[in-house]
C-alpha positions in Angstrom: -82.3 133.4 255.6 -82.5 135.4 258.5 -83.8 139.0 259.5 -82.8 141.3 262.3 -84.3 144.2 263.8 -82.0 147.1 264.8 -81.6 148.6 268.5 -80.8 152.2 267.4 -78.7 154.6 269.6 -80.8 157.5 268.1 -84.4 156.9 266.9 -84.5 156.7 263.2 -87.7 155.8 261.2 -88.6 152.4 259.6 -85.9 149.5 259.4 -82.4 151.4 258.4 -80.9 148.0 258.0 -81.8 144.6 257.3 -79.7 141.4 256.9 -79.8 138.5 255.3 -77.5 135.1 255.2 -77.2 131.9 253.2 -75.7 129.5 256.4 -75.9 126.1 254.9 -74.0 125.4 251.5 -72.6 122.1 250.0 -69.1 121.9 249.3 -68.0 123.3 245.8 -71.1 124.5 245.4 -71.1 128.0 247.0 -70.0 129.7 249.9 -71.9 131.0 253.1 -72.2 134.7 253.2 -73.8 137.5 254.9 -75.9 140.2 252.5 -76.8 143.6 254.3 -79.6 145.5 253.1 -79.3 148.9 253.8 -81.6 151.6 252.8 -80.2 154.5 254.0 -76.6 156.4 253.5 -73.9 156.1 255.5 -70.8 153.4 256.5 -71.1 149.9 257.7 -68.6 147.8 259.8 -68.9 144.3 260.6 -67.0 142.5 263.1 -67.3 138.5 262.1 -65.9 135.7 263.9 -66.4 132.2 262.7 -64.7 129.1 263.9 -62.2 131.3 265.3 -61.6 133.2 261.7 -62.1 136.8 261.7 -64.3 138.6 259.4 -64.0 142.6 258.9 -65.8 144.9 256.6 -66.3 148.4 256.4 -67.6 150.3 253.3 -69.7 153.3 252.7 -73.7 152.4 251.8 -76.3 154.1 249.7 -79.9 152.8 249.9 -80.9 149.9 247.8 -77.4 149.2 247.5 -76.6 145.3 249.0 -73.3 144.6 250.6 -71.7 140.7 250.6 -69.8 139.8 252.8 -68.4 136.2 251.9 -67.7 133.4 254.5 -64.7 131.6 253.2 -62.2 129.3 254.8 -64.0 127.5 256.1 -63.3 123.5 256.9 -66.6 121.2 256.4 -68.7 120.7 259.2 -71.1 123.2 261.1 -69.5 126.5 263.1 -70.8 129.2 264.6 -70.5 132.8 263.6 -70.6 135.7 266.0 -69.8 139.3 265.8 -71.8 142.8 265.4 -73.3 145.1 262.6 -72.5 149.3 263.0 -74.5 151.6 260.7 -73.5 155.3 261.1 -75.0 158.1 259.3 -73.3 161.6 258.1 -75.9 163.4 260.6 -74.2 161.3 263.9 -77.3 158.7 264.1 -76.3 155.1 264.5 -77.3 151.4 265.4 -75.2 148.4 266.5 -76.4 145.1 266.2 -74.8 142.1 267.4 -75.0 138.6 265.4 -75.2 135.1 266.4 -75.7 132.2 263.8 -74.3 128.9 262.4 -72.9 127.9 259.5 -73.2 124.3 257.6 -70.4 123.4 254.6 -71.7 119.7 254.0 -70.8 117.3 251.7 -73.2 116.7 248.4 -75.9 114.1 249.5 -75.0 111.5 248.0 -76.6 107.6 247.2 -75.2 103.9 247.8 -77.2 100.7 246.9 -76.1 97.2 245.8 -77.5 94.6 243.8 -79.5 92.5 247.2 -81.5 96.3 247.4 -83.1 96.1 243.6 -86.0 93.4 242.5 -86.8 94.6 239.4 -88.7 91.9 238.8 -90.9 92.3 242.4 -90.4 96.6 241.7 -88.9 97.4 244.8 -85.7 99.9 245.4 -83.9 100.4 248.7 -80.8 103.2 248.4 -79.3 104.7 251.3 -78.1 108.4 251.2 -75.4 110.0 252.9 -77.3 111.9 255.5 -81.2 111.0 256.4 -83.3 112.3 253.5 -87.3 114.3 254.0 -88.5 113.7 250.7 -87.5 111.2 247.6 -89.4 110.5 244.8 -88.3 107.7 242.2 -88.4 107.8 238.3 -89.1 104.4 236.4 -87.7 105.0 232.6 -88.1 103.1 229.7 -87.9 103.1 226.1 -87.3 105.7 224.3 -86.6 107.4 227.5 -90.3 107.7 228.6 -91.6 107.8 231.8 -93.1 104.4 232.7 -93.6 104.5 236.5 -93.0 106.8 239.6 -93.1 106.3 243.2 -92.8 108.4 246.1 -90.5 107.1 249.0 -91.6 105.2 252.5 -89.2 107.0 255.0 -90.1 104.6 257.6 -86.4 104.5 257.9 -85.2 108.2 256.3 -81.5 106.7 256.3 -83.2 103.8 253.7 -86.1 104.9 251.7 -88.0 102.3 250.1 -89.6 102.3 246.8 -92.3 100.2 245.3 -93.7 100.3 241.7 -95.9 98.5 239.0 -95.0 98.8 235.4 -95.5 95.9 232.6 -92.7 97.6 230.5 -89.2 97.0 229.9 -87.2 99.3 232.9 -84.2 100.8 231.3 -83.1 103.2 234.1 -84.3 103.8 237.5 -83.6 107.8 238.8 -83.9 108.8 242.5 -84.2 112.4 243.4 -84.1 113.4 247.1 -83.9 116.4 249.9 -82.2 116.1 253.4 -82.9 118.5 256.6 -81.1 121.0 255.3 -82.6 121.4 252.1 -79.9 119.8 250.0 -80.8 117.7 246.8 -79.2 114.5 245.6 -79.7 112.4 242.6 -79.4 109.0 241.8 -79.6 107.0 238.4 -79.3 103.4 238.1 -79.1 101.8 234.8 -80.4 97.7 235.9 -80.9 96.9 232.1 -78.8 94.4 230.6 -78.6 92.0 228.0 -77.1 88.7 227.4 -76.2 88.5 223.7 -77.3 85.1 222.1 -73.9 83.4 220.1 -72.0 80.1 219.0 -68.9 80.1 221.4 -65.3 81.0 219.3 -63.3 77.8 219.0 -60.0 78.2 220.5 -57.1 75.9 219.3 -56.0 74.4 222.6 -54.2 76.7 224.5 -54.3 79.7 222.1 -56.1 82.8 222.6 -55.7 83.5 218.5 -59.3 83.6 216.7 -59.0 81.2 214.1 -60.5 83.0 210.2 -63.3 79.9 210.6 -64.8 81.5 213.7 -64.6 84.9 213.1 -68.5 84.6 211.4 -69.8 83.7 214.4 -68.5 87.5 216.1 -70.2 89.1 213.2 -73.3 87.4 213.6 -73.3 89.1 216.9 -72.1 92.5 215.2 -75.1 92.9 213.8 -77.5 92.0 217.0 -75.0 94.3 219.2 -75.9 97.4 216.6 -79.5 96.1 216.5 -79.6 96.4 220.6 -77.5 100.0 220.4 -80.4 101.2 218.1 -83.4 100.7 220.5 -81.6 101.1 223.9 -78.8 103.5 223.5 -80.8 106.4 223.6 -81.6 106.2 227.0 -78.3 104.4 228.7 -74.8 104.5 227.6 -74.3 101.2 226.4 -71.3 99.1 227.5 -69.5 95.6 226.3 -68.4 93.4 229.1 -67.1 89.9 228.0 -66.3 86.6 230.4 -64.3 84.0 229.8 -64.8 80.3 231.2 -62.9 77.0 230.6 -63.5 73.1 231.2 -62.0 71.6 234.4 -58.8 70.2 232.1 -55.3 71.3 233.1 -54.5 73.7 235.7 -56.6 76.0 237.9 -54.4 78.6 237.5 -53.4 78.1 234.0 -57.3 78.1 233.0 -57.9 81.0 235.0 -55.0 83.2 232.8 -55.8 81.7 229.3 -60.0 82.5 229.7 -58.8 85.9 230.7 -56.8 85.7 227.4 -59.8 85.1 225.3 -61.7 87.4 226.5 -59.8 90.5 226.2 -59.3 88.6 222.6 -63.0 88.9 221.9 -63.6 92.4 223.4 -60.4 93.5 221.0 -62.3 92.1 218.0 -65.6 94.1 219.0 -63.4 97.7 219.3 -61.9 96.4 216.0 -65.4 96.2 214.2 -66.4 99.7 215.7 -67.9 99.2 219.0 -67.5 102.9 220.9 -68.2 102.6 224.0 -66.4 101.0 227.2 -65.5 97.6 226.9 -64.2 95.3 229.6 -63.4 91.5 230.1 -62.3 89.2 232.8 -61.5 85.2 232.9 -63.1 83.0 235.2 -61.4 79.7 234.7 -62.8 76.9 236.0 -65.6 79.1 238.1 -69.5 78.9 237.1 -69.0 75.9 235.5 -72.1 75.9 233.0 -71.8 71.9 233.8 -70.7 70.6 236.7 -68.0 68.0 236.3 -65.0 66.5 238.3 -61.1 67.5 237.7 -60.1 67.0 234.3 -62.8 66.3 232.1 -63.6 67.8 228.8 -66.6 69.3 228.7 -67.2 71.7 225.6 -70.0 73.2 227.4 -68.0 75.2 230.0 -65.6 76.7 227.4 -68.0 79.1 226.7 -68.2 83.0 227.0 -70.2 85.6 228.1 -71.4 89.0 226.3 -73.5 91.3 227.9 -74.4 95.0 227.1 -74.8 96.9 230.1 -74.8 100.2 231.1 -73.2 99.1 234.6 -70.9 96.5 235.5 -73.0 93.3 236.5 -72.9 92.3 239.4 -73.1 88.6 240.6 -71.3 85.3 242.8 -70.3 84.4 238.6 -68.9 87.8 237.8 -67.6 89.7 240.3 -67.1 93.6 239.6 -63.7 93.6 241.3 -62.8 91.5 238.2 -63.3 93.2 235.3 -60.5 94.9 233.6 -60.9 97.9 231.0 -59.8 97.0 227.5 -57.0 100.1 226.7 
């Protein structure tokens, strides 16, 4: 916001006109304007030019009575705005003003991180915004969505704040909220909770991706700890399936690669069967992450095995790569 004082071409008393203008917006959120307060009667013209775009008003005024004038058009990025402000009144009095300021359209702040910037364990959190940030606090949540832990940020680095907390509860969702120069707000919320659901592996006929009637009670033993795990987290975080596949080192690379990612989307099928809601996905990983290590073609019934995690993010590892999960339709 800004004020000017007027030069008058006939003394008049007090401040006849006074201006105001909001010069930094983000993108879709609003629009840069000019608001003139005038507090007496008579006609205002403005001459605008922004960026080379040019801006013209003229409209009759009464006191108390605020005129906008919107700034639209315009591309992102900062421009500057020149021009003059004429106030006439009926009895021939009038003051001319010229205008020199800059505009901002910037893009929301926004947040990246990856999985080597979180130690949940240690309580440390480095994220790095879109544009250098002033302030950031960080919000440690846990069950039942309470507030566990909070931290203000070391802007050392404002292009990397770093967080550090101390909490003996369970962290269910991390939430960073931050300003940059220009006053903009961003917020961030990470959801590092997961949980590796306990099971007896489905025994697969060899070479099939069918679940045989026999197995099907070991799924709905983990029915029941998937609804246990929905109850006491899914208040808090939107709870997600996310099932791997992994085969023995017998046969093809290739082949075991396609039939793993088979049983997966097999196994995430049964869970949206029995009523699981939310997002499910699956990916095979063949022979990788072997749970045992073993040469070419040996059977091992220890690395055909699966993976079911609830999450309410993709996990992220060298075993399961996010690139590789795939969206059960």
């Amino acid at each position: 916001m800004f004020w000017i004082g007027l030069l008058w071409g006939v003394a008049l008393a007090g401040d006849a006109l006074t201006f105001d203008a909001v010069t930094t917006v983000v993108v879709g959120q609003g629009q840069p304007s000019l608001t003139l307060h005038p507090w007496v009667e008579g006609t205002v013209r403005v001459s605008l030019v922004c960026a080379g775009r040019p801006i013209e008003r003229e409209q009759g005024v009464a006191p108390g009575t605020d005129v906008v004038l919107p700034i639209v058009g315009l591309p992102e990025g900062k421009h500057p705005c020149t021009g003059t402000v004429r106030l006439e009144q009926p009895d021939g009095a009038w003051a001319q003003v010229p205008l020199s300021f800059e505009v901002r359209l910037l893009q929301p702040l926004s947040w990246r991180w990856s999985a080597s910037d979180l130690e949940l364990e240690a309580g440390t959190l480095v994220v790095h915004p879109s544009r250098p940030v002033t302030e950031a606090r960080l919000e440690v949540v846990g069950l039942g969505g309470a507030t566990v832990a909070s931290a203000v940020a070391d802007l050392t680095d404002p292009s990397h704040p770093t967080f550090s907390w101390q909490t003996p509860e369970e962290v269910l969702q991390l939430v960073v909220t931050g300003t940059d120069g220009a006053g903009t707000e961003g917020r961030l919320e990470l959801s590092p909770w997961s949980y590796a659901i306990p099971h007896d592996d489905v025994v697969f006929d060899s070479g099939s991706a069918v679940i045989q009637a026999a197995e099907v009670g070991k799924l709905e033993a983990c029915w029941g700890e998937v609804q246990r795990v929905i109850a006491g987290y899914g208040d808090v975080v939107d709870i997600e399936l996310f099932v791997a596949g992994f085969t023995d080192t017998v046969g093809p690379a290739e082949a075991n690669m396609a039939l793993s990612r088979l049983r997966a989307r097999t196994i995430a099928g049964w869970f949206r069967d029995r009523g699981f809601t939310g997002a499910i996905w699956f990916q095979g990983r063949g022979e990788s992450g072997l749970a045992v290590a073993t040469a070419d073609e040996v059977d091992e019934v220890r690395n055909r095995r699966a993976l079911y995690l609830l999450a309410a993010e993709p996990p992220i590892s060298e075993l399961l790569p996010s690139s590789a999960w795939k969206s059960l339709r």
